[in-house]
N, CA, C and O atoms as a MOPAC input file, in Angstrom:
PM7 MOZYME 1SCF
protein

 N      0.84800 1    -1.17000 1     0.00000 1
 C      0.00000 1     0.00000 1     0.00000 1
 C      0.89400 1     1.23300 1     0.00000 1
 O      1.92000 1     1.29300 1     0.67700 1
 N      0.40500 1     2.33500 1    -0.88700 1
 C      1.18400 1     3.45200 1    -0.85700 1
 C      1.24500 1     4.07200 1     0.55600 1
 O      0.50300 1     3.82600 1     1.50700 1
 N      2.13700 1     4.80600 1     0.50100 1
 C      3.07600 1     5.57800 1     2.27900 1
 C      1.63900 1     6.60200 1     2.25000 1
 O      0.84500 1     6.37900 1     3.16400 1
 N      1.34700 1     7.47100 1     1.46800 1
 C      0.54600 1     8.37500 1     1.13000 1
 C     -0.62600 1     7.69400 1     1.84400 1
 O     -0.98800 1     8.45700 1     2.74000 1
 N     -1.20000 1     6.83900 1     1.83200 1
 C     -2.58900 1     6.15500 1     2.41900 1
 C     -2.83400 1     6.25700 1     3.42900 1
 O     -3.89700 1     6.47300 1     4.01000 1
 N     -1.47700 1     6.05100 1     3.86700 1
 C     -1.31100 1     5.85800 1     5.53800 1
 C     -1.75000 1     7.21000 1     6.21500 1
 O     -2.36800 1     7.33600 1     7.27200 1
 N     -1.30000 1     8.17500 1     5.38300 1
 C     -1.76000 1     9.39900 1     6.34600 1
 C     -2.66800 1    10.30700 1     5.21600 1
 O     -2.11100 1    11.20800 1     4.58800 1
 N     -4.53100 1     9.90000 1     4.95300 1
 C     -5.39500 1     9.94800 1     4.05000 1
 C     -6.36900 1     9.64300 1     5.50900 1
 O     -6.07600 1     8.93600 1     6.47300 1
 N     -7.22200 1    10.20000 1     5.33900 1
 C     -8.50900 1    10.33700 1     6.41600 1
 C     -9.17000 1     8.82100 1     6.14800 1
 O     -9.20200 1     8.16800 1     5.10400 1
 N     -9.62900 1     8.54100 1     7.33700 1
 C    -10.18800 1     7.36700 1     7.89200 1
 C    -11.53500 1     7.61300 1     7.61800 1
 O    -12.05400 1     8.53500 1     8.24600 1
 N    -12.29100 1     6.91900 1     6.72500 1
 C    -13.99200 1     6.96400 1     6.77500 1
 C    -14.22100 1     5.64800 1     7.45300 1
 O    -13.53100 1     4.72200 1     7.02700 1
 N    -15.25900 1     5.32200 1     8.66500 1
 C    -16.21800 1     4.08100 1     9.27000 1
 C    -17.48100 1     4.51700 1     8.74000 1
 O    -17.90600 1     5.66500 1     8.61200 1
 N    -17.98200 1     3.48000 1     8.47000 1
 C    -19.58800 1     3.36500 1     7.64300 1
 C    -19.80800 1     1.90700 1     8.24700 1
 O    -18.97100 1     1.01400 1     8.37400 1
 N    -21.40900 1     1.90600 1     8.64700 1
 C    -22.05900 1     0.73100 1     8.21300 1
 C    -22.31800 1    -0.38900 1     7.29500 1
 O    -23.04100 1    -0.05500 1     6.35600 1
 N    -21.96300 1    -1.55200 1     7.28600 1
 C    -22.24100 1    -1.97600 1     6.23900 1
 C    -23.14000 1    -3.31300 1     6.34100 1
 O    -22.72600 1    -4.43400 1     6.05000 1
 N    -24.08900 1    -3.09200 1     6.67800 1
 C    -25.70200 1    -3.93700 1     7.37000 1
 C    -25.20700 1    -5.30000 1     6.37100 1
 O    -24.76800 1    -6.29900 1     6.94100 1
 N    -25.32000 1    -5.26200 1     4.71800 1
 C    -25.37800 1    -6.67300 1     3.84000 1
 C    -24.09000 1    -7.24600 1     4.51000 1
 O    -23.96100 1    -8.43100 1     4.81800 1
 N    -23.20900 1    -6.33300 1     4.69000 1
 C    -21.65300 1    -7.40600 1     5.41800 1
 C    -21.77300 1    -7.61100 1     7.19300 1
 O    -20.85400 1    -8.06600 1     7.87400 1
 N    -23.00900 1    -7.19900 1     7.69300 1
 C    -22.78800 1    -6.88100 1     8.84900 1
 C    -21.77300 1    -6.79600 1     9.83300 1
 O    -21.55900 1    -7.65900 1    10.68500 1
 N    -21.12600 1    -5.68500 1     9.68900 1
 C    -19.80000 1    -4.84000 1     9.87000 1
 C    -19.64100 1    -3.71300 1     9.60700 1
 O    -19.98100 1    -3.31200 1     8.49400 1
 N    -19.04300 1    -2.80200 1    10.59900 1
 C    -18.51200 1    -1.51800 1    10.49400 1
 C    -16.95000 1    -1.83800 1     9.74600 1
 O    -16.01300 1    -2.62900 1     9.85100 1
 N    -17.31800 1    -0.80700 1     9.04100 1
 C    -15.92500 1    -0.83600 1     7.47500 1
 C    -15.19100 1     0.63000 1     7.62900 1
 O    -15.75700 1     1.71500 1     7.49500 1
 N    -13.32800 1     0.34400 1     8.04700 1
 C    -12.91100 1     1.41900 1     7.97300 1
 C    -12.24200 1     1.62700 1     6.98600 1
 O    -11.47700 1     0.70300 1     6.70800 1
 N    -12.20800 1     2.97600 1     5.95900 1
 C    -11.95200 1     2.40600 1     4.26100 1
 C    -10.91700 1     3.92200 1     4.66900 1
 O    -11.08200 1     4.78200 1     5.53300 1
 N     -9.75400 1     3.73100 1     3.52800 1
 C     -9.00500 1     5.23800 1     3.19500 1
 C     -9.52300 1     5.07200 1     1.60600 1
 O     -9.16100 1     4.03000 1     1.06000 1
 N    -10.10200 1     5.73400 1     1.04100 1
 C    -10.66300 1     6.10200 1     0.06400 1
 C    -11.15700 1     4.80500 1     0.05100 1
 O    -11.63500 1     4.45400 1     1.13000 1
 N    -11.19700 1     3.70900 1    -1.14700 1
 C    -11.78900 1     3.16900 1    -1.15100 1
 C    -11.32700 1     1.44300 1    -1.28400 1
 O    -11.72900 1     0.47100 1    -1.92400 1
 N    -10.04700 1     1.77900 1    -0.08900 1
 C     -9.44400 1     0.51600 1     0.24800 1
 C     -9.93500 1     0.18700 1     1.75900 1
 O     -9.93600 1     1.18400 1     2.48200 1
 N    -10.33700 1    -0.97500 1     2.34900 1
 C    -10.80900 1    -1.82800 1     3.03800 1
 C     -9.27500 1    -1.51300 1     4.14500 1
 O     -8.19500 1    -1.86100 1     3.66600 1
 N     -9.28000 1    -1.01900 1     5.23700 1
 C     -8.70300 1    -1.21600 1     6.21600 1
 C     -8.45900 1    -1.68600 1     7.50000 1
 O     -7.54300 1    -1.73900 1     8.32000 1
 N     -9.98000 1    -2.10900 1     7.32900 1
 C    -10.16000 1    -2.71500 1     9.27700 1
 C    -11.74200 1    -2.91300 1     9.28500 1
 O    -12.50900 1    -2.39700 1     8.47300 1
 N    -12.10800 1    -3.77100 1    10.36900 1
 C    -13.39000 1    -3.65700 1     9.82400 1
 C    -14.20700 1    -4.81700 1    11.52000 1
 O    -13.87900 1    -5.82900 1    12.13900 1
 N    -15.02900 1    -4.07700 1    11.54800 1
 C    -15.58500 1    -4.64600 1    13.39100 1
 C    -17.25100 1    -5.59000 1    12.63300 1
 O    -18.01200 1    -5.28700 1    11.71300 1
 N    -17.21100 1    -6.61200 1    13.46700 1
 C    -18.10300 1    -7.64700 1    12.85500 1
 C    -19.08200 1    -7.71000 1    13.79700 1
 O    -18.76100 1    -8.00700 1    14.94700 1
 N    -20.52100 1    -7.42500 1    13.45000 1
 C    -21.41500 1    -7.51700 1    14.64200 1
 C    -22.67100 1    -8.85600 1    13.74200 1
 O    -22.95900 1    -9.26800 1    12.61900 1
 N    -22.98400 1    -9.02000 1    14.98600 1
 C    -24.53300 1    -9.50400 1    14.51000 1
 C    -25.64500 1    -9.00200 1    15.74800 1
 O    -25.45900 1    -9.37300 1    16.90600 1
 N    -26.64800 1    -8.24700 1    15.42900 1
 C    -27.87500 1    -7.88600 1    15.48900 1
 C    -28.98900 1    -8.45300 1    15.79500 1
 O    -29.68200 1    -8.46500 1    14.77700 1
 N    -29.64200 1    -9.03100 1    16.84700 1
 C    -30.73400 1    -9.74300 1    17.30500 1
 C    -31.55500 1    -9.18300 1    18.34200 1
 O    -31.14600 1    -8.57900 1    19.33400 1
 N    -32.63800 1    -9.40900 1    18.06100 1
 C    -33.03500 1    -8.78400 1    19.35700 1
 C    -33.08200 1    -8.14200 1    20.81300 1
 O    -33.20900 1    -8.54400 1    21.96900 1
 N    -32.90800 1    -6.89100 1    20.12300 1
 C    -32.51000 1    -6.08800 1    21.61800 1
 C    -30.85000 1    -6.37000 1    21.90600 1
 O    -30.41000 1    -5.94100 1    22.97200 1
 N    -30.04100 1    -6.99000 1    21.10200 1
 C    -29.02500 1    -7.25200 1    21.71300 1
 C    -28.08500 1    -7.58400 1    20.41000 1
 O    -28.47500 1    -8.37100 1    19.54700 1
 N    -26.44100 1    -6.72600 1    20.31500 1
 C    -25.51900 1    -6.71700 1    19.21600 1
 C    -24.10700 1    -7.69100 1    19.93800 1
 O    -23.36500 1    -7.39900 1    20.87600 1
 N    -24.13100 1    -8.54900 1    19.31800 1
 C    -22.28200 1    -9.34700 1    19.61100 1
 C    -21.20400 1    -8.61200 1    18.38300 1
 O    -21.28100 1    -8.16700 1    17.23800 1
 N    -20.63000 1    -8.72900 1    18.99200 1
 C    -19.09100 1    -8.49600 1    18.48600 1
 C    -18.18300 1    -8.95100 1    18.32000 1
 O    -17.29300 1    -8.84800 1    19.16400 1
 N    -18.01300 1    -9.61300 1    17.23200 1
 C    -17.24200 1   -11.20800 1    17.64700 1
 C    -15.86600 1   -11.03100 1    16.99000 1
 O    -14.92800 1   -11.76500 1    17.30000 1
 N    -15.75400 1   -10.05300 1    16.08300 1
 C    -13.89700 1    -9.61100 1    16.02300 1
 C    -14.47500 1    -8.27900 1    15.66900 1
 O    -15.58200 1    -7.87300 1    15.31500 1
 N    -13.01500 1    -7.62900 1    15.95600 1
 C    -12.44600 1    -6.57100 1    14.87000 1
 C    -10.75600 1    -6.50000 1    14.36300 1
 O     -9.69600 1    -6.63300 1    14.97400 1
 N    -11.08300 1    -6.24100 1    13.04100 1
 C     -9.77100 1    -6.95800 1    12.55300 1
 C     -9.53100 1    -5.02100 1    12.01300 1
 O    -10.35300 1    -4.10400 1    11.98800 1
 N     -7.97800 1    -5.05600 1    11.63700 1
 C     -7.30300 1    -3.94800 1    11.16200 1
 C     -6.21200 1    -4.72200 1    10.07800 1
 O     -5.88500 1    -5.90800 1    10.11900 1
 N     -5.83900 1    -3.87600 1     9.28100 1
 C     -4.80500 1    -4.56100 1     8.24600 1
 C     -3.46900 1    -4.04900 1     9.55200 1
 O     -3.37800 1    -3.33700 1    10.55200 1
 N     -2.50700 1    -5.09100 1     8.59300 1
 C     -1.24400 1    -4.69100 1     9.41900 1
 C     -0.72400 1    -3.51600 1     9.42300 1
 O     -0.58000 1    -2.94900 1    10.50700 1
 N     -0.23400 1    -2.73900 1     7.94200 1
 C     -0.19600 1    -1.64900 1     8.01800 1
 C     -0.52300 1    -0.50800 1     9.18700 1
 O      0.21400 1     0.29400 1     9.76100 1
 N     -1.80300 1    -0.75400 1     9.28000 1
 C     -2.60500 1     0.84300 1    10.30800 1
 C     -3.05300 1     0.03300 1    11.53700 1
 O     -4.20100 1     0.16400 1    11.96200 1
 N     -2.10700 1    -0.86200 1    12.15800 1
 C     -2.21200 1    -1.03400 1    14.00700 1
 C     -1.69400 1    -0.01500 1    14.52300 1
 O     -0.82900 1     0.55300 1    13.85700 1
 N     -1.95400 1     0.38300 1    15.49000 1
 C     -1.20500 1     1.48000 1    16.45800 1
 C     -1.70900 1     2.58500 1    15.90000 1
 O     -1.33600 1     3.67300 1    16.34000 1
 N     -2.44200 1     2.53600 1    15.06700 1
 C     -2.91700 1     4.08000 1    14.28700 1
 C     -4.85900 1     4.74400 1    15.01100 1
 O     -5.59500 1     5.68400 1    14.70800 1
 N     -4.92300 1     3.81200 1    15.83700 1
 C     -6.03000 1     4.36600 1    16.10600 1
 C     -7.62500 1     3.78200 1    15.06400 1
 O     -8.82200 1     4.06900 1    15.08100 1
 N     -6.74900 1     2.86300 1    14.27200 1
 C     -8.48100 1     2.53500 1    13.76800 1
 C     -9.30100 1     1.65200 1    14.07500 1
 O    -10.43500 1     1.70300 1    13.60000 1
 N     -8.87600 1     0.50500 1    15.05000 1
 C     -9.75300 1    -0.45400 1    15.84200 1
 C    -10.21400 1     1.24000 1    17.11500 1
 O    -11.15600 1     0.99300 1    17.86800 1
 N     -9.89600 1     1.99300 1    17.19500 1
 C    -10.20700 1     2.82600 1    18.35700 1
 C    -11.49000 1     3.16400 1    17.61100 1
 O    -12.37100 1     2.76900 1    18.37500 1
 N    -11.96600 1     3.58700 1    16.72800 1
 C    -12.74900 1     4.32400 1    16.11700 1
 C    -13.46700 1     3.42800 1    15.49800 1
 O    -14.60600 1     3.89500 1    15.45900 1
 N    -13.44400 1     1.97600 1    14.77800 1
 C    -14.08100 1     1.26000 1    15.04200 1
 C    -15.05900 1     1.14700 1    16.34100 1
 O    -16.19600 1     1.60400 1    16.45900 1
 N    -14.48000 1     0.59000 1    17.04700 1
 C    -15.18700 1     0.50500 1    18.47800 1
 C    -15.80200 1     1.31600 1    19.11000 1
 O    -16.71700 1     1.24700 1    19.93000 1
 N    -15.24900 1     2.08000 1    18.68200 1
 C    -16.36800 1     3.69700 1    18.96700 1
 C    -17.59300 1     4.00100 1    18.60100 1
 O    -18.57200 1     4.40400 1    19.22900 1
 N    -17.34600 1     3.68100 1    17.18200 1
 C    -18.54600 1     4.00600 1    16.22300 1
 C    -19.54900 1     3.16100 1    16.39300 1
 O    -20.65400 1     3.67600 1    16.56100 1
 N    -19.44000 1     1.45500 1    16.39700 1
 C    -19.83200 1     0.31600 1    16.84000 1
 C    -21.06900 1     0.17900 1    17.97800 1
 O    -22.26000 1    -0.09000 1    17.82300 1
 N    -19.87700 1     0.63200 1    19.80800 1
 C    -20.77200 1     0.95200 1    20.51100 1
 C    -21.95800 1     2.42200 1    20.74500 1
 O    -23.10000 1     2.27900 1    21.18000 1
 N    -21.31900 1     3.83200 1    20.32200 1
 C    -22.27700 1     4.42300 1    19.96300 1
 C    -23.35200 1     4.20600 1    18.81000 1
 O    -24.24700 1     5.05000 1    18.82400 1
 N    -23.42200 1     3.42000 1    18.00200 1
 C    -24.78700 1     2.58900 1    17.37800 1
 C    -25.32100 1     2.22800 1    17.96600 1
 O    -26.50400 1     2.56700 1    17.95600 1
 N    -24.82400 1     1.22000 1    18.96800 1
 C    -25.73100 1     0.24700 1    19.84100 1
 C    -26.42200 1     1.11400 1    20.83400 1
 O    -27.57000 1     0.80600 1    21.15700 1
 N    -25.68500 1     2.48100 1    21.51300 1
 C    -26.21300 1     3.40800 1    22.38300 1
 C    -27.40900 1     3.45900 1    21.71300 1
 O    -28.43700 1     2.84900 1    22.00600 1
 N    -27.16900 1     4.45200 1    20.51500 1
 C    -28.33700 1     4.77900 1    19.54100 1
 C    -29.69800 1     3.97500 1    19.16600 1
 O    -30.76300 1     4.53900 1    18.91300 1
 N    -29.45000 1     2.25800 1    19.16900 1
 C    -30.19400 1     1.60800 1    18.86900 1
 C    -31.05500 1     1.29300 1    20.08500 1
 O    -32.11700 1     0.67700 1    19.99100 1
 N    -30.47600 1     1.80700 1    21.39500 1
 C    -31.29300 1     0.63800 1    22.34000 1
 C    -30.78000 1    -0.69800 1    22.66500 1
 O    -31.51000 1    -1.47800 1    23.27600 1
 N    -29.67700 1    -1.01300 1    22.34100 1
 C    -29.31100 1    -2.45500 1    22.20000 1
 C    -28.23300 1    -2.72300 1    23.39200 1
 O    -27.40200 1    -1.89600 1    23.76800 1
 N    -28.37500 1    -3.80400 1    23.82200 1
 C    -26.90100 1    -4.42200 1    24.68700 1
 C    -26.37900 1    -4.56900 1    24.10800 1
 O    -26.68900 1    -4.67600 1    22.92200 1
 N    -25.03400 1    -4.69000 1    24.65000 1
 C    -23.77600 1    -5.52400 1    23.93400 1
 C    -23.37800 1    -6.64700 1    24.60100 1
 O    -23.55400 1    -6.88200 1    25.79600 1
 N    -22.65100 1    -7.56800 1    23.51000 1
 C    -21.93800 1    -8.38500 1    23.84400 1
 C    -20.69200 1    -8.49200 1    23.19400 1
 O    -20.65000 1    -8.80400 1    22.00400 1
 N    -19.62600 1    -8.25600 1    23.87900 1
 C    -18.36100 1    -7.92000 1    23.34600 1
 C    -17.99300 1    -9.34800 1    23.00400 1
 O    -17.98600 1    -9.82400 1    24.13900 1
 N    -17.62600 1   -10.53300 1    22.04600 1
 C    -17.09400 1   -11.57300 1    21.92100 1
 C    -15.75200 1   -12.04200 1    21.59100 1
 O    -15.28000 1   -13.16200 1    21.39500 1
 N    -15.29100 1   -10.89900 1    21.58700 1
 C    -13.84700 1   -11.15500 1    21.18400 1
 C    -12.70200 1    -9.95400 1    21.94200 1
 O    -13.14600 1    -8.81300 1    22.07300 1
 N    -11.91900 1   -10.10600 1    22.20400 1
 C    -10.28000 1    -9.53900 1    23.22400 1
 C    -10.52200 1    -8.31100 1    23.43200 1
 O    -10.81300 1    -7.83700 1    24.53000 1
 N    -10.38000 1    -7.45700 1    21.96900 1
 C    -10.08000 1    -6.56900 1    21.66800 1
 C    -11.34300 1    -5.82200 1    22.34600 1
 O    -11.43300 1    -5.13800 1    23.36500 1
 N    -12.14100 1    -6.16700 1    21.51600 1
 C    -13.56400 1    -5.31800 1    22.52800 1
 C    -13.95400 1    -4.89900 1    23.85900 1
 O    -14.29900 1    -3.82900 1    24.35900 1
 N    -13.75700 1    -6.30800 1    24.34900 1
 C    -13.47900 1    -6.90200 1    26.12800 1
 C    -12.50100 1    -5.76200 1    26.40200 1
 O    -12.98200 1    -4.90800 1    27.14700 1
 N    -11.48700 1    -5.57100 1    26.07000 1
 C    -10.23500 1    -4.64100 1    26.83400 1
 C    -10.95000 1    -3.36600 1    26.14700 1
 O    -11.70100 1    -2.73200 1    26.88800 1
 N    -10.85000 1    -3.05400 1    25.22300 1
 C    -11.47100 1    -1.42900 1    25.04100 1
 C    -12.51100 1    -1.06300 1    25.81300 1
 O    -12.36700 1    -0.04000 1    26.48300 1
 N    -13.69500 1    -1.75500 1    25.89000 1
 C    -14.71400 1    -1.66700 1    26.95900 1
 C    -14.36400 1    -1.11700 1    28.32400 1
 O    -14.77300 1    -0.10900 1    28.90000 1
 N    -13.14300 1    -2.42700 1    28.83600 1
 C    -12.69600 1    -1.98500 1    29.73700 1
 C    -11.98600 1    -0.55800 1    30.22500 1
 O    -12.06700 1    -0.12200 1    31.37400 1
 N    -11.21800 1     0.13700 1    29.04000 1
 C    -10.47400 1     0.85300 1    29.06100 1
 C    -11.47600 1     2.14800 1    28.86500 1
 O    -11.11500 1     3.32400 1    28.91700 1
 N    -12.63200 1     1.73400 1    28.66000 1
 C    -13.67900 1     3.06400 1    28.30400 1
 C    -15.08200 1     2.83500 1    29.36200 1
 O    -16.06300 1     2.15900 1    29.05200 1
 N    -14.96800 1     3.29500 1    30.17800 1
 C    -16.14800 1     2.41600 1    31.38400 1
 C    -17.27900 1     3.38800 1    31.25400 1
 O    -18.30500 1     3.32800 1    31.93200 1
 N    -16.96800 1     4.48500 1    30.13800 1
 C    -18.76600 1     4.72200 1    29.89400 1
 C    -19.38900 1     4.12700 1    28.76900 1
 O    -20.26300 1     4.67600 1    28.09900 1
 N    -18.99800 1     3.17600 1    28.60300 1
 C    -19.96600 1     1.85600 1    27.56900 1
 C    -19.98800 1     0.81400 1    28.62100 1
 O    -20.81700 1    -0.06000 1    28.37100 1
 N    -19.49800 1     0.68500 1    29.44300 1
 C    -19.93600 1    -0.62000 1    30.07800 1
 C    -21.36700 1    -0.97100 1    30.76400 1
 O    -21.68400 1    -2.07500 1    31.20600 1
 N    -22.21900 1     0.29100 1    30.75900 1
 C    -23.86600 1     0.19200 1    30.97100 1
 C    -24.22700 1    -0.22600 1    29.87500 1
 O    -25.45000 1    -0.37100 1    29.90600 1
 N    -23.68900 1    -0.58000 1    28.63000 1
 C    -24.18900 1    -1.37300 1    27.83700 1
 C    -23.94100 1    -2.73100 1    27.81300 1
 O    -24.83300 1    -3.24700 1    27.13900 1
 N    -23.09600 1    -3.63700 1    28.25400 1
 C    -22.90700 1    -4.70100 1    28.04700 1
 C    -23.51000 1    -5.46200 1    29.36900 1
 O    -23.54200 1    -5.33700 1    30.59300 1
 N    -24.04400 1    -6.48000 1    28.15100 1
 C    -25.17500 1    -7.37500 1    28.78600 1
 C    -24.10700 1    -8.74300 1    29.48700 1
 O    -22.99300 1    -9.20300 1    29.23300 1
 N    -25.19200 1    -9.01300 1    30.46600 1
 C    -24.59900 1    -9.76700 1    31.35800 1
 C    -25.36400 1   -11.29600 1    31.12500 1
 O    -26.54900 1   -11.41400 1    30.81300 1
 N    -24.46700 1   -12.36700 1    31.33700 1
 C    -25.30100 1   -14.04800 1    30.82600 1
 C    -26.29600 1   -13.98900 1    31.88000 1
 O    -25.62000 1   -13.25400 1    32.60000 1
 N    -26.95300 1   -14.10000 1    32.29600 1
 C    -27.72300 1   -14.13000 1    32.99500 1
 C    -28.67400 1   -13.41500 1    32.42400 1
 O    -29.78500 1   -13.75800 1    32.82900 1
 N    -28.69800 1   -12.27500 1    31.38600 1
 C    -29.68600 1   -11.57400 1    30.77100 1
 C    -30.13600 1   -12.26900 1    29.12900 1
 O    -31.18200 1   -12.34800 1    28.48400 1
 N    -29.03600 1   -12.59000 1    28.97000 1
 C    -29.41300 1   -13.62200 1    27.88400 1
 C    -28.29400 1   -14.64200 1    27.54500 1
 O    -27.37400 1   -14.69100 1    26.72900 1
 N    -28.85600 1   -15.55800 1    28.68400 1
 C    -28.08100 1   -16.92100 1    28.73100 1
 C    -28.09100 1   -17.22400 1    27.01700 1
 O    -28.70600 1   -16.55900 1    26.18300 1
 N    -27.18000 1   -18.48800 1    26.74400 1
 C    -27.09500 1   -19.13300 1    25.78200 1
 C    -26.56400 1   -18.27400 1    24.07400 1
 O    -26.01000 1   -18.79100 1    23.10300 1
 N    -27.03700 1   -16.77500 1    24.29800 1
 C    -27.07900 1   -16.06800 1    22.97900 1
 C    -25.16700 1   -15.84400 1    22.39600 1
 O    -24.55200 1   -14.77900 1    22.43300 1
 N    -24.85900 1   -16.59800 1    22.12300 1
 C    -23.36400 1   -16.24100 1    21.73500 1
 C    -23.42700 1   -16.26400 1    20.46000 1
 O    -22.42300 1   -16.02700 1    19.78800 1

């Protein structure tokens, strides 16, 4: 990937048919947070970044964008994968969103 890309503005968008938030520099695929959507309640089961742009802040903004949806929607979360789990942690005003097993046993 060109050096130039690397420092080109970050767009996150929805992308409901891939169900995933997509972080693109123009109109290359850079990272991208995977949800699924069920009632009353969103999992999160990765978010991936290309190698290139780790440490750059775009799983941050992923995850951002991600759980303010779910704010927006009304929805719990369920963080299913590391990365989420520790950002959550590291951001404890989303953690009134994440749902606890006991609220919906079995839903993974």
């Amino acid at each position: 990937m060109p050096s130039a890309a690397t420092n080109s503005p970050v767009t996150i968008s929805d992308s409901p048919a891939r169900g995933r938030f997509e972080a693109r520099i123009g109109t290359t695929l850079i990272g991208f947070a995977d949800y699924l959507r069920t009632d009353g309640l969103v999992t999160y089961p990765r978010v991936v970044v290309s190698r290139p742009f780790l440490g750059r802040g775009v799983g941050d903004r992923l995850a951002r964008t991600a759980l303010e949806d779910a704010r927006r929607r009304g929805l719990r979360v369920r963080p299913a994968c590391a990365f989420m789990e520790k950002w959550i942690d590291l951001h404890p005003e989303y953690r009134e969103l994440v749902v606890s097993d006991a609220e919906h046993p079995g839903d993974t």
